[in-house]
N, C-alpha and C positions, 0 to 999 in steps of 0.2 A: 405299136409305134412307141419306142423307148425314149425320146422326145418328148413327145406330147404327154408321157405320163408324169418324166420330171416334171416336167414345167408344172403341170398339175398339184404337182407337192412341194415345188420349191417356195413357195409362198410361206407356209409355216416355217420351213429351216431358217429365213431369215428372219421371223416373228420371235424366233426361241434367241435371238442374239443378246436379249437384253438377262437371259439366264449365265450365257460366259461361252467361250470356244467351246465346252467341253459339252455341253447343250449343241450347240451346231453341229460338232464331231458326232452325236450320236444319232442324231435328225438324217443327220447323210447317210450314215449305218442303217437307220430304219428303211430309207428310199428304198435303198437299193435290196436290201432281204426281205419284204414288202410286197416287189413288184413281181415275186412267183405267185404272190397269194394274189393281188389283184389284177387281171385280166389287162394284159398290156391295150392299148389303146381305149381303153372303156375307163372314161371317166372319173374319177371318185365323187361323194357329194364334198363340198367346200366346206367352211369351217363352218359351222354355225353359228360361232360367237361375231362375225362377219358381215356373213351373206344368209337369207330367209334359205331356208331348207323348205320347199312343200310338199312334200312324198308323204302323202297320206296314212295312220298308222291304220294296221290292217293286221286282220287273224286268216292266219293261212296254213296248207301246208308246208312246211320250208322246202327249198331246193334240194339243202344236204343236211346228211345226219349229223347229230351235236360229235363231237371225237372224245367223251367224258367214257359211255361207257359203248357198245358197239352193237350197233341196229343193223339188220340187213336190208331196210329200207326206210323210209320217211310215212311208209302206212300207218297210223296209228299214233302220228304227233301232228301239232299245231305251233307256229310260233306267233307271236305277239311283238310285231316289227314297226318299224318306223324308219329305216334306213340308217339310223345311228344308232339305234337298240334292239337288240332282238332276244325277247324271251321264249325256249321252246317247250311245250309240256310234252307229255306221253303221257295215253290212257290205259297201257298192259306194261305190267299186273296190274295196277294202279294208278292214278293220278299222283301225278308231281312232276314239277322241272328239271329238266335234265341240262339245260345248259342257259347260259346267259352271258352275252356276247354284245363288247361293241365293236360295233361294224367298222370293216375300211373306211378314212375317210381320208382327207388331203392334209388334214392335219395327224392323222396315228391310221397310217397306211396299210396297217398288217390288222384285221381280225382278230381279235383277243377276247378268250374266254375267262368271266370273273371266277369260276366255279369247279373246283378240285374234288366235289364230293357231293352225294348227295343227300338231301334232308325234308324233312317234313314240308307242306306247304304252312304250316303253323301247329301250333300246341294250344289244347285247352284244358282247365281243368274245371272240370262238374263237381260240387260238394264233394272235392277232395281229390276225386278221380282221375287222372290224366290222361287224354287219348292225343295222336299222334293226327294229324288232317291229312286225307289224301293218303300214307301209309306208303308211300312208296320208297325203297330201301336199295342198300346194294351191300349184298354179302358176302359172307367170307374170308376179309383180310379187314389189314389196318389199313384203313384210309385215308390218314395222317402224310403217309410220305409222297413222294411225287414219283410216279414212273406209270406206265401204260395199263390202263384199265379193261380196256377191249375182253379180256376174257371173263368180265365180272360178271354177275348176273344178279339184274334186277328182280326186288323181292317184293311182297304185298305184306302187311301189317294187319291179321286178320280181325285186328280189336282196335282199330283206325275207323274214322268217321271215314266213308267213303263215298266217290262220285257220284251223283246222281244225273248231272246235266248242267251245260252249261248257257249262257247267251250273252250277246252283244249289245250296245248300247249309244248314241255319243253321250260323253259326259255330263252331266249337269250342273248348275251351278250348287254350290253349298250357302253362299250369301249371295244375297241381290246385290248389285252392283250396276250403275248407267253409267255406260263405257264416256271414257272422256270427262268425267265428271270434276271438274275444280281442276282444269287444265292439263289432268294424266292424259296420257297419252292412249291413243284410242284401239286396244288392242283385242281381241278375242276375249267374249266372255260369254258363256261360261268356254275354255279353252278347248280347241280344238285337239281331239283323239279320239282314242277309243277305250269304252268301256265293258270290261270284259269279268261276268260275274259269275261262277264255280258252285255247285249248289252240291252239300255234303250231306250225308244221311248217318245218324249213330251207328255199330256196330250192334248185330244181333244178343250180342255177350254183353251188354248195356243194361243197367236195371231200367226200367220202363220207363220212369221220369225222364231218363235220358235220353232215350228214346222217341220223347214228345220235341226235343229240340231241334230245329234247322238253322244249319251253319251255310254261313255261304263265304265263299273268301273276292275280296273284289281286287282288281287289278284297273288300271288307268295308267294306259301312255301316252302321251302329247307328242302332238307334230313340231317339227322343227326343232325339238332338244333332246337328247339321251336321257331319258329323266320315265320316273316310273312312279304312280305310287299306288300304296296295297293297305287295304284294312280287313277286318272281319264283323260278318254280324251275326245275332244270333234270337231268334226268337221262338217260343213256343209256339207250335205247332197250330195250327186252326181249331183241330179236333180237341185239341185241350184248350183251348181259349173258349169253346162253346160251352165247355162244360159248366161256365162260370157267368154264360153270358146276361142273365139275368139281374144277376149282381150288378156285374158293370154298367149293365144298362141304368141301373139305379144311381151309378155316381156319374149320371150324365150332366151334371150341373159345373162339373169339372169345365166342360165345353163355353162353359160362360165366359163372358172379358171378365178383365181382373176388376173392372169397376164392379163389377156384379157382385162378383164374389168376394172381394173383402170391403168392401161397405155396407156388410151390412149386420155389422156385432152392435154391440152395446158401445164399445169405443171406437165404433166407425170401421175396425180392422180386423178381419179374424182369418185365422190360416187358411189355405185356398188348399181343395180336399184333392185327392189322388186316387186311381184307382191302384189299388192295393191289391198284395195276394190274397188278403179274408177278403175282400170284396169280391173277385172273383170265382173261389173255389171254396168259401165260406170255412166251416171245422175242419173242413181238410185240406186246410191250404198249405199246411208246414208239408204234409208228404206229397201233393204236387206241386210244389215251387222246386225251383232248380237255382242254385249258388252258382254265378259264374267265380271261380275263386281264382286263378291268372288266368292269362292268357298273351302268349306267346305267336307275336302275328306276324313277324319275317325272322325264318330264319336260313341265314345260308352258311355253307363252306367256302371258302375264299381263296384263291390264290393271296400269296404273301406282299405283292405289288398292290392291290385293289385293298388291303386292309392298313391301319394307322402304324406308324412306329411304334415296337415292343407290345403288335400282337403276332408276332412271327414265334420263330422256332425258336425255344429252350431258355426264354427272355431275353436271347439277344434283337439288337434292331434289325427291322425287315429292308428288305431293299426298298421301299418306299418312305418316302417324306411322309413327315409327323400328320397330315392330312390322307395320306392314303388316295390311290385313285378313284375308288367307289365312297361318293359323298354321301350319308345317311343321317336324318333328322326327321324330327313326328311334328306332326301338326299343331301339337297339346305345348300349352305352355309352362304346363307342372307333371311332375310326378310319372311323366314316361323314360325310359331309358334307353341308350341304343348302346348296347353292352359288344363291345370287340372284345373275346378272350379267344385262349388257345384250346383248339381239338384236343383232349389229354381221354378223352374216353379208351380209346384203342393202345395209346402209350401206355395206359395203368396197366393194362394186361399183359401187354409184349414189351415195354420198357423200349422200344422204337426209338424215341427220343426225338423224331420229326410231328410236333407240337404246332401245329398250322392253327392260321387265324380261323374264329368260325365270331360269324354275327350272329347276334340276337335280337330283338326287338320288345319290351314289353315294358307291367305295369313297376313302379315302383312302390306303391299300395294299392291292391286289391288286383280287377276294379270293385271285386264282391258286391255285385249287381244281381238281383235277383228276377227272374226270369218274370216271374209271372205278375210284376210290381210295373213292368215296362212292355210297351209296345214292341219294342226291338232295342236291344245293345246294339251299337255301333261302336267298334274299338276306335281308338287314335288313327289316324292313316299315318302311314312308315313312307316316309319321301327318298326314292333313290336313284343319284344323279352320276352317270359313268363319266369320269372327267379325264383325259388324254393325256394329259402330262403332270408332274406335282410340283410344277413350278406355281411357284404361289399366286404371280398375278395373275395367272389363267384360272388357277384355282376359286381366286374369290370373281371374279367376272360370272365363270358357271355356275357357282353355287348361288348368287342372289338372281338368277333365274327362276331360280323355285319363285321366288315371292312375289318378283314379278308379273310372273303368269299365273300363280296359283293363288294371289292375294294383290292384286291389278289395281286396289282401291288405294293400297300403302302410296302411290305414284302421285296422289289428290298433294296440292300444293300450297295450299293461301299460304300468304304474309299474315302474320296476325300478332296481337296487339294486347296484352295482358291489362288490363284496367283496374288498379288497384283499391279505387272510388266508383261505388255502384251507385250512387245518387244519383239522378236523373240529370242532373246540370253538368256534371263529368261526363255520363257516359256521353251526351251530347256533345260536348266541345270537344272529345276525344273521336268521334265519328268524322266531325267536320274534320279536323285536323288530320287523321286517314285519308277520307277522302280527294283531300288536297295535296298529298303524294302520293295518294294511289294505293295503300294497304289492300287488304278482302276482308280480316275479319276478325272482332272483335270477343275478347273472352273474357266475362266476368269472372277476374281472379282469387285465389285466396285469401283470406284477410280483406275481401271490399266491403264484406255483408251482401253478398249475392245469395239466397236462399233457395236450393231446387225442390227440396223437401216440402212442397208446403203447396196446400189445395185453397188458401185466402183467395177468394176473388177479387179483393181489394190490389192488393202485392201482385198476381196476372195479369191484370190489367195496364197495373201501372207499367209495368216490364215488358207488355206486348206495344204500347204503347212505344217506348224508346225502342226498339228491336223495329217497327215501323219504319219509324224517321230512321233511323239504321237503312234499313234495306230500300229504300225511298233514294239513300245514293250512293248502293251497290257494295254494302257493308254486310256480311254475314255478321250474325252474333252466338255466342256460347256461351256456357257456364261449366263450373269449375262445382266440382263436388267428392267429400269420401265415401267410398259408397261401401265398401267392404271390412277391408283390415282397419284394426282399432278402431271399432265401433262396436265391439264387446263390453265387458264389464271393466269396468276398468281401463278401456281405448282413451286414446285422448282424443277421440274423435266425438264420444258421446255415445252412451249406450243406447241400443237402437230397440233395450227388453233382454229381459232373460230369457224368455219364451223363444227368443230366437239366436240369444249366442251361441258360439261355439261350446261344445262341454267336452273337458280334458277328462281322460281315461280313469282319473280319479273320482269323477262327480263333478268338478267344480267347473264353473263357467272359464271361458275362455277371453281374449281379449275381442277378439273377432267376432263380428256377424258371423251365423253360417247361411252361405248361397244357398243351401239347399232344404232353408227353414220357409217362412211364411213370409221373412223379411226379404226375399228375392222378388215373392207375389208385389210387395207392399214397392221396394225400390222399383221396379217396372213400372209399376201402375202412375206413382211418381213423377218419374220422368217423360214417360210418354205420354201423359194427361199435360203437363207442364208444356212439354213441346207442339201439342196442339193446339191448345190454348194460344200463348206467345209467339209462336215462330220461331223458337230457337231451334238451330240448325247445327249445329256443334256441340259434344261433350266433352271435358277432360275427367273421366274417371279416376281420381284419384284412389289407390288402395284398394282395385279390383282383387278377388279371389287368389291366394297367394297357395295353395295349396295344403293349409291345415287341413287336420283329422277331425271327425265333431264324435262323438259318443252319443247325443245324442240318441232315443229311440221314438220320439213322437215328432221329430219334425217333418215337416209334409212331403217332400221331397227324396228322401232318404231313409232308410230303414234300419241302418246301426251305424257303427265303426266303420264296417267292413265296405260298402258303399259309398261312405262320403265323400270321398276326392272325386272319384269318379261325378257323380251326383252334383259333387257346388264344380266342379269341370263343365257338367254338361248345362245349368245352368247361366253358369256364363257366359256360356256361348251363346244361347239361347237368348239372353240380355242384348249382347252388343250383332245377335244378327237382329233383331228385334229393331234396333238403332236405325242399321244400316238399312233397312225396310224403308227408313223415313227417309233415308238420304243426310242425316244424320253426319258428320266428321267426329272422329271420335280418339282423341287424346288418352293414351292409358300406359302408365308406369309399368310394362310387362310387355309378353309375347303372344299376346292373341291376335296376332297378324290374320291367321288362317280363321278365325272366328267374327271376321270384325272390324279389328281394331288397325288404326292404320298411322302411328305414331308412338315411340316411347322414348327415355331421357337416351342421349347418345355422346359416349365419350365424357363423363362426369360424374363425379360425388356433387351431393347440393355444397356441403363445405367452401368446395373450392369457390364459388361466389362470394366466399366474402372475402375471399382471397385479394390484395391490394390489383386493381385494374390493369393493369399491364402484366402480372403475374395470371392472373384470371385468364386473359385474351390468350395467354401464350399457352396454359396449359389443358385449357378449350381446344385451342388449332389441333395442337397433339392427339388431342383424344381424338378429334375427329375425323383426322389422317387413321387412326390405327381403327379405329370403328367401324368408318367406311369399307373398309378387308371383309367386314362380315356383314354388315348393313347399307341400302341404298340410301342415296342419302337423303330419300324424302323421306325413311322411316324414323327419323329420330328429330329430337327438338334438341336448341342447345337453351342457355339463359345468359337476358342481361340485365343486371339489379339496375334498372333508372333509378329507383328508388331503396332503400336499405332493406335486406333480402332475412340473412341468418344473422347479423350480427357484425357484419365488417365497418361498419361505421359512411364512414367521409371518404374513406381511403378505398371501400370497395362499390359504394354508389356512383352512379355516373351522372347524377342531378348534383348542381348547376349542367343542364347538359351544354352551353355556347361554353363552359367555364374547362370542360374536359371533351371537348370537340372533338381533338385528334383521335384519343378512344373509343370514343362512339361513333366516328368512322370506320378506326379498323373492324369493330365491331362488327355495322355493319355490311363492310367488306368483307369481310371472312365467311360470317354465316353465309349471306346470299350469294358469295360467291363458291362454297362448295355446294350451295343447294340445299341446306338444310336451315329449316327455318327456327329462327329462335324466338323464343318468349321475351319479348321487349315488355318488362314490369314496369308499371309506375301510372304517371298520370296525364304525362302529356309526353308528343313524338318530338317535337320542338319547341324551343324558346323565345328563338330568334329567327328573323328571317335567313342568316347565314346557317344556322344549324339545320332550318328547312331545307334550305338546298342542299345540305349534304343529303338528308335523309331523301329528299325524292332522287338525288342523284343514283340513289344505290339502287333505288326501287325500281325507276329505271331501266339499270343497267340487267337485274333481273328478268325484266319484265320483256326486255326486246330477246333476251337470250334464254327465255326459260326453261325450253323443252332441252337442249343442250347441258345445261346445269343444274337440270333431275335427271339428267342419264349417269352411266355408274361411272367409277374415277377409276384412273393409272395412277398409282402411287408412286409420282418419281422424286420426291426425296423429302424427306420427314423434319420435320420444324426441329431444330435442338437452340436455336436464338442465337449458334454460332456464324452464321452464313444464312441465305436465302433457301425456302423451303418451297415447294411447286407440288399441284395436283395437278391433271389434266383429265378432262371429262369428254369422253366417247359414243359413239351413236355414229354409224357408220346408215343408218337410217335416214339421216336427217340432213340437212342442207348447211348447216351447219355439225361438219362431223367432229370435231374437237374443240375443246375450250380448257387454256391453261391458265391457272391463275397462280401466279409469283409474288411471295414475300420476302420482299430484307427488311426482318426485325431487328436490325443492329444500329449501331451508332454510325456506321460506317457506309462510304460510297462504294458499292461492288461493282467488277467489272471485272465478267466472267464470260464464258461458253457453257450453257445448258442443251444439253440432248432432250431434244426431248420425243417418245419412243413413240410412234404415230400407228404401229400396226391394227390395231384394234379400232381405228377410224375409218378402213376400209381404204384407206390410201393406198396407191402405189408407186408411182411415178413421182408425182410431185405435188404441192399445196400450195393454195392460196391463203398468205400467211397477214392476220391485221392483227395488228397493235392495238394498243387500250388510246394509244394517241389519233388512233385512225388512219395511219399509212399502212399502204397495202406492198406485199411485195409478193413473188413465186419463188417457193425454195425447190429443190429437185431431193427427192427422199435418197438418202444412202442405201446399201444394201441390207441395213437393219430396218428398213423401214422406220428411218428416223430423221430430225433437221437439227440440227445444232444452232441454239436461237443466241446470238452476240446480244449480250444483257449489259447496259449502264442501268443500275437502280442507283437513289440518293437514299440517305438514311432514311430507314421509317416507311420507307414509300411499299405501293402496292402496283403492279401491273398484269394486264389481261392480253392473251393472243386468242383468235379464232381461227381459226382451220376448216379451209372449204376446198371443194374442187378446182381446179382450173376450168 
């Protein structure tokens, strides 16, 4: 039925309107060339940025063979599907993927293949040596250009870690997580798909060390998104781990809590022991350890559409936008890399000059993890997300899916409240005053004299005592501390011992802690003895693990150079999932979303804070309009100096706060109305009773609209302080499916027409459209799936619309 399939996909063509005619002209081109490849009358699934997709991911035979290279039947492959992704492997000659594919769907209606060539399922290199994973090849020509493959012929790598077996799985969770927790929204966790793990065996042509190692490559797709990810791991064999067992069993004291083991030196603290290669294989442990030295965990061939601008042919630009339709990112917050360059291997021999994109995935140092020092290496996971078109705002919508689902904690919400005075009589009269418009939670700040450091039973007591009365009326409390960076020799953090800083290549100590010394043992123990004691339930880690090198050779955790990143990496993470155990909210200047952490700075230099207030608010909004692109907007915090921050005086403090009202409304207003929560510094929320009511007014208005205003944002037009700026926030979920929040920061009364574009709210027909004044009206959406809202703002002013069904 040619009907019923339009219909089926005309929803996207008018979605793409806010890209320009020439986006619609090509939407209507795709229908209709499309509709040979998808089965007239049979369905497509919907979009899923939309509407729930439930089509279970499953390992199966496929229907049909991949059209990369030419199968005379589907005997002997498997694909790895979820109805918008489908990866297919083949076991002859070899293991490896032969194609990858997203699927038809009502929004990119024709089946497309990411994949021009074939490659390795990963690269590893043993002390030096490089082997190819899975080994499966296709020979004979140059690869590089585009034309029909069908008579190629697939090869085996006979010095390839090869197949041994594979199995299935659902996924697991990596960090604990209680779904719903601080008002996120209550979604799958650990996430629903399937987990699918590939078990490798060295090549007979392996020196024997090699030999003892088991690779496995792991694969994870999730239901309801195109989205994939893959890591590797690696560990010595059983039969070589026995050989040593004796040993290990002697550094079973390892197994002890950290209270155990580092209390009990002469100055209360001494390194927490590891079981080591001499521990396990004693005088021979240099010639059976095994150097993991790279390792190379996705690698593909790409059509020129699916890869970034100027990774195409000959350095001109590819047909695709500077994002590319195939999204890829690692889970690691340092020191991995996701490298787009061009195939030139085949071009250097034939001079071809068709220079095709190919990805890479790997380490930027090391990981130079040694085998038999560690239970199992687990690489980074490679996140990769097939996205339909490269128009930007679809682009950023699918991509903070990854974190959404794959890091569900970043969604956690409180209002909270910077306390600049940790005396017991502030942080009290600062609880009462939360409480009294409604905040959540309360974080002993920098410069209060809040001290996490520290086992006094005098100082825990006092501090679980106010965290009490705190949570007595519905107040979380936190503290603020550096835990990492500059707290070397010479940090202005305070050095935390030699015994445990970084050491530069030269010998000399470093500014830095290093994570992967004894002072990771000692910071853990710290904080999580601190947090039982007390009840605190919040961290901001200030100056977590930044990705230096240590040189180090005796610290507990790490065995040279060649190790450390990796090593204070995994440490880390080990930290803030450690945290997250407790239930813990956890503030940290970086990217260990995927470890943990579920907030960092967004859209700012600290600088601009002392920036005069009205310059501050303006160049705040901006950052956070361009931030949003890449972050939701519960992942990031902004700042507002109440009190003197870096240095801006009078002119960038917002105390007298009844004295600069208007500001610290917009204030305010801004943050809670794009959802992202800021660090309100100082020492009290108001002064006056007018300033209270501003302040609960906002909190509030938050509060009735929350789930709405942590859903992700439409950027429809960008702050410049020329004119009125607008976000609108989407959740086709929710009962409230849109939320726009409008600024005229000028001097001037505007009276205009704003569009504003509703696709992505699940709208179609028409809205129920409210005001910030509270009259209701029903608009009827245009064929952009859009309403044109008739604006009178007065200067200065702020307004809100809601968006429901009829």
């Amino acid at each position: 039925d040619l009907s019923a399939a339009v219909t089926s996909l005309s929803r996207h063509g008018a979605s793409t309107a806010c890209a320009g005619e020439g986006m619609r002209l090509q939407t209507a081109l795709v229908i209709f060339t499309g509709l040979s490849y998808a089965s007239l009358g049979a369905e497509l699934p919907a979009d899923w940025l939309v509407e729930t997709i439930s089509t279970p991911t499953t390992l199966s035979e496929p229907t049909q063979a991949p059209k990369l290279v030419k199968f005379d039947s589907t005997d002997g492959l498997v694909s790895l599907s979820n109805a918008l992704l489908t990866r297919t492997f083949t076991f002859s000659p070899a293991f490896g993927t032969v194609d990858l594919v997203g699927e038809a769907t009502a929004v990119s209606p024709l089946a497309t293949s990411v994949l021009r060539d074939i490659a390795p399922e990963a690269v590893v290199t043993l002390d030096g040596t490089t082997y190819s994973v899975g080994g499966l090849g296709l020979g004979g020509q140059n690869h590089s250009a585009y034309y029909n493959r069908s008579s190629a012929a697939l090869t085996a790598d006979p010095d390839a870690f090869t197949y041994v077996r594979h199995s299935t799985s659902a996924p697991v969770a990596p960090v604990p997580w209680t779904r719903g927790a601080r008002h996120a929204p209550n979604v799958s966790w650990p996430p629903k798909g399937l987990h699918l793990e590939v078990e490798f065996e060295a090549p007979q042509s392996a020196p024997e060390e090699h030999q003892r190692v088991s690779l496995s490559v792991h694969y994870e797709m999730y239901q309801g998104v195109p989205l994939l990810s893959k890591w590797v791991s690696m560990s010595m064999s059983t039969a070589a781990l026995q050989e040593g067992e004796a040993a290990a069993q002697a550094g079973a004291e390892s197994k002890m809590t950290p209270l155990q083991i580092l209390r009990s030196g002469s100055t209360g603290w001494t390194a927490k022991p590891t079981t080591s290669a001499k521990a396990r294989f004693g005088a021979d442990a240099k010639d059976k350890d095994v150097v993991v030295t790279s390792v190379v965990v996705e690698m593909l061939e790409v059509n020129a559409p699916f890869a970034p601008a100027n990774a195409g042919s000959s350095g001109a630009l590819s047909p695709a936008a500077a994002q590319g339709r195939l999204h890829v990112e690692t889970d690691q917050a340092h020191s991995t890399l996701v490298n787009w360059g061009r195939d030139e291997h085949w071009a250097d021999e034939t001079d071809a000059g068709a220079n095709e994109p190919r990805l890479n995935t790997t380490y930027e140092v090391g990981p130079g993890v040694h085998l038999a020092s560690v239970d199992e290496f687990t690489s980074f996971r490679t996140f990769e997300l097939l996205v339909e078109t490269e128009e930007m705002e679809r682009q950023s919508l699918a991509q903070k899916q990854i974190v959404r689902r794959l890091a569900p904690w970043t969604s956690e919400n409180p209002i909270f409240f910077h306390i600049a005075d940790a005396s017991s009589s502030a942080v009290r009269a600062a609880v009462d005053q939360m409480a009294e418009v409604g905040m959540d939670m309360l974080i002993y700040s920098f410069g209060s004299d809040f001290v996490l450091e520290t086992d006094d039973p005098d100082y825990l007591a006092a501090i679980a005592s106010d965290i009490a009365y705190a949570n007595a009326k519905g107040i979380e409390v936190g503290g603020y501390d550096l835990i990492c960076e500059e707290r070397g020799n010479g940090g202005y953090g305070g050095n935390v011992g030699n015994q445990w800083d970084t050491v530069n290549e030269d010998g000399t100590f470093g500014l830095d802690a290093c994570f992967a010394s004894g002072w990771a043992d000692k910071m853990t123990d710290y904080a999580l003895n601190f947090i039982d004691v007390t009840g605190l339930s919040m961290l901001e880690t200030d100056g977590p693990y930044g990705g230096a090198e240590c040189s180090s050779t005796n610290h507990s955790h790490h065995v040279g150079f060649e190790d450390s990143v990796y090593m204070q990496t995994q440490m880390t993470g080990r930290f803030y999932t450690d945290l997250r155990s407790k239930n813990v909210f956890i503030n940290q200047p970086d990217n260990y979303f995927y470890q943990g952490g579920q907030k960092t700075g967004m859209g700012y230099s600290e600088d601009q804070y002392s920036l005069p207030r009205w310059e501050d608010l303006s160049v705040s909004r901006q950052g956070m309009f361009d931030d949003t692109y890449y972050r939701t907007p519960t992942q990031g915090w902004m700042f507002v100096p109440l009190v003197d921050y870096h240095g801006g005086g009078d002119a960038a403090a917002f105390e007298p706060l009844s004295e600069h009202l208007q500001e610290y409304e917009w204030a305010l207003a801004q943050y809670l109305g794009y959802g992202t929560a800021a660090c309100y510094r100082g020492t009290r929320l108001y002064d006056t009773d007018e300033t209270k009511a501003v302040v609960k007014k906002w909190v509030d208005f938050y509060k009735a609209h929350r789930q709405i205003l942590i859903s992700d944002i439409v950027h429809v037009r960008r702050p410049d302080m020329q004119g009125i700026d607008a976000v609108l926030h989407v959740n086709p979920q929710l009962s409230e499916v849109g939320l726009a929040m409008v600024f005229n920061p000028t001097q001037e009364r505007v009276e205009e027409v704003l569009r504003m574009p509703l696709y992505y709210t699940g709208l179609t027909d028409a809205a129920k459209v409210t005001n910030s004044e509270g009259n209701t009206t029903t608009m009827n959406l245009g064929r952009g799936y859009d309403v044109d809202l008739q604006l009178t703002m007065e200067p200065m002013s702020i307004e809100w619309f809601v968006f429901e069904r009829t």
